[in-house]
C-alpha positions, 0 to 999 in steps of 0.5 A: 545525508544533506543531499537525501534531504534536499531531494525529498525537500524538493518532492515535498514542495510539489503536491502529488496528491494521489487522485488529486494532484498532477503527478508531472511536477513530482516526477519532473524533480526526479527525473532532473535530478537522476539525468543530472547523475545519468541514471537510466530511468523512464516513465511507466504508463498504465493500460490506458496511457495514465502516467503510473510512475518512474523506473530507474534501472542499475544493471550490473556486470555479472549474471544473477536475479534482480532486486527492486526498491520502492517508494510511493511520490503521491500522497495521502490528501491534506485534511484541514489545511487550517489545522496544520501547524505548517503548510502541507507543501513546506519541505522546511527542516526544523531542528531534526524534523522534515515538514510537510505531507509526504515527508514520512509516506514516503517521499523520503524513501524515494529520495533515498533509494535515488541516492543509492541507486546513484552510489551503485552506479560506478560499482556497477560492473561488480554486481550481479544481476541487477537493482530497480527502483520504482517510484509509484505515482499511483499508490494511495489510490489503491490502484497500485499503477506503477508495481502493475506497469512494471510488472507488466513491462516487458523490458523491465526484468522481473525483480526476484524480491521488493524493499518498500519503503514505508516509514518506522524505524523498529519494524521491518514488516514481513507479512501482511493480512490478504483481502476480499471484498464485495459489494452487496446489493440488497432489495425490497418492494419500494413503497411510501413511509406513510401508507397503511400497508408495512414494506420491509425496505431494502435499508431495514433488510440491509440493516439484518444483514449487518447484523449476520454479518457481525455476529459471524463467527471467525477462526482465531490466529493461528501458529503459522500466522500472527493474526487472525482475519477480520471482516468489516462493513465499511460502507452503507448506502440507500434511498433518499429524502424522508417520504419513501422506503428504497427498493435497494441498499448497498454495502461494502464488505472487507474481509481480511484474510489469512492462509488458514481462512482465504478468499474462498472461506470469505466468499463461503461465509458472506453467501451463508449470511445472505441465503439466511437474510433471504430465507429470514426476510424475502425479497422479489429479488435475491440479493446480489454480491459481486466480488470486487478484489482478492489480495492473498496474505503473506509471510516471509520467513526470517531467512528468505530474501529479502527480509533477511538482508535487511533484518541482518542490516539492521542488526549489524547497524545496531538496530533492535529491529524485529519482523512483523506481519501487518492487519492492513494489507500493503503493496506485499500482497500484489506483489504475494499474489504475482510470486514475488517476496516482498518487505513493506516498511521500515524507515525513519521515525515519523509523526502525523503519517496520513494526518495533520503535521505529517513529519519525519525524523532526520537524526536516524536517516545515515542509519536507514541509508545505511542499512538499505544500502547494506541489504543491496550490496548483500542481494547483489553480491557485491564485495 
């Protein structure tokens, strides 16, 4: 396991992070890594020629569906760089602990599935259908790059499941809530502070609309589906300075959905509360909403593939592990919304994941590899 170390060690000490960043250096140490081994791999660019991420690629032998992991190399930003204990790019190894940012989300798992695409190679002609690895370099933008180039790539076989390598090491996540977002344009006569002559503006008419907003009311989980869908204001923005009433506010929505409350039940909900601000407080001009995104929720069962293989792994590797359905929606809901069952997350033990001192712990890692590798060698069939 020395090695898998090594490897993240090496991807740590390369910023990537996403939006930031050049993701060239990150990919570089990889792609030297695997032409050392002579493992097929090449880049993935997306629609407009941006580099995405790496795909290597084990064919097998025998006919039968291909499997994929995943592991993001771009990186949440730093933060306060003054209070990390240790530099964000130290890929140090202090006792059992990997230091640096990328070390739990997911630079380890990267290193990891490389590996183990590398033990699959000589066995290769045994196995059946096939393994892909992706490794996203345009993950923590929510753009999601690399899944879409793949997906999209015309060479690449579709994958029958995906094993995201997210960090934690007593969940192996099975579901996620889905999304829909919007933003919402609010209008009002523009007018100044100080005058004589009252104008509800576009921020106090926005401000009404949060409130409808929240006070809305919301189904409750249900038997079928562990949590129930949420919606948050997430962002509020209108005028300037002190002397002027604005003529528009704009918000940001997030409604997080579930099968029993979906895209369409959001969209339903918050044009019901924004003919009410309109027929409450009007306005010269209806105020506006354009969807922006819609994921859909998903959950796997305990025995569909390819939860079940890794949920079996873990069980015979001695790990209490139990199946989750996750609040943030993940990388499984793109991958729900193209037909293809996904797990998002399971791994090393970890601290300060997208925060200051970000680490993960090493003393469990031949676990995880093992586990990982058990779940592939199950999906391809391999003896």
């Amino acid at each position: 396991m020395a090695s898998v170390a090594e490897l993240a060690s090496g991807l740590i000490r390369r910023p990537s992070r996403a939006g930031i960043d050049d993701y060239g250096p990150v990919l570089t140490v990889l792609e030297d890594w695997l032409a050392a081994r002579s493992l097929p791999h090449r880049r993935l660019h997306g629609s407009s020629g941006e580099l995405v991420g790496l795909l290597v690629e084990i064919p097998g032998g025998r006919t039968g569906t291909w499997w994929a992991l995943d592991a993001c190399v771009d990186t949440a930003p730093y933060g306060d760089e003054t209070a990390w204990s240790f530099s964000p790019t130290s890929g140090d190894i202090r006792g059992d602990w990997l230091l640096g940012r990328g070390a739990a989300d997911s630079k380890l798992a990267a290193a990891m599935f490389c590996h183990i695409a590398a033990d699959l190679k000589p066995r290769a002609e045994a196995l059946h259908g096939g393994l892909a690895v992706l490794l996203d370099v345009d993950e923590h933008t929510g753009g999601f790059g690399g899944a879409r180039a793949y997906l999209a790539d015309p060479r690449a076989a579709r994958p029958a499941g995906v094993m995201i390598g997210y960090p934690g090491l007593d969940e192996v996540v099975v579901g996620g809530r889905g999304l829909w977002r919007s933003t919402i344009a609010v209008h009002a006569p523009s007018g100044h502070s100080g005058s004589s002559r009252t104008v509800v503006g576009a921020i106090s008419r926005a401000a009404h609309l949060v409130r409808l907003l929240d006070a809305a009311e919301l189904p409750g989980a249900d038997a079928g589906f562990p949590l129930p869908p949420k919606l948050s204001v997430t962002s509020l923005h209108g005028g300037q300075g002190f002397s002027t009433t604005p003529d528009r506010c704009d918000l940001n929505v997030d409604v997080r959905i579930t099968p029993a409350f979906d895209a369409h039940d959001a969209e339903t909900l918050i044009r019901k509360a924004v003919a009410e601000l309109d027929a409450e407080l009007p306005a010269p001009k209806p105020t506006e909403i354009t969807p922006v995104a819609t994921w859909p929720p998903f959950r796997l069962a305990d025995d569909e593939q390819p939860a079940a293989a890794l949920l079996t792994a873990a069980a015979e590797a001695g790990l209490a592990v139990r199946a989750k359905t996750a609040g943030p929606s993940n990388i499984g809901n793109l991958l729900a919304a193209e037909g293809i069952p996904a797990t998002a997350g399971f791994g090393l033990p970890y601290e300060g994941l997208h925060g200051i001192d970000e680490r993960a712990h090493l003393a469990e890692l031949p676990q995880v590899y093992s586990v990982y590798q058990r779940a592939v060698l199950r999906l391809l069939r391999a003896g």
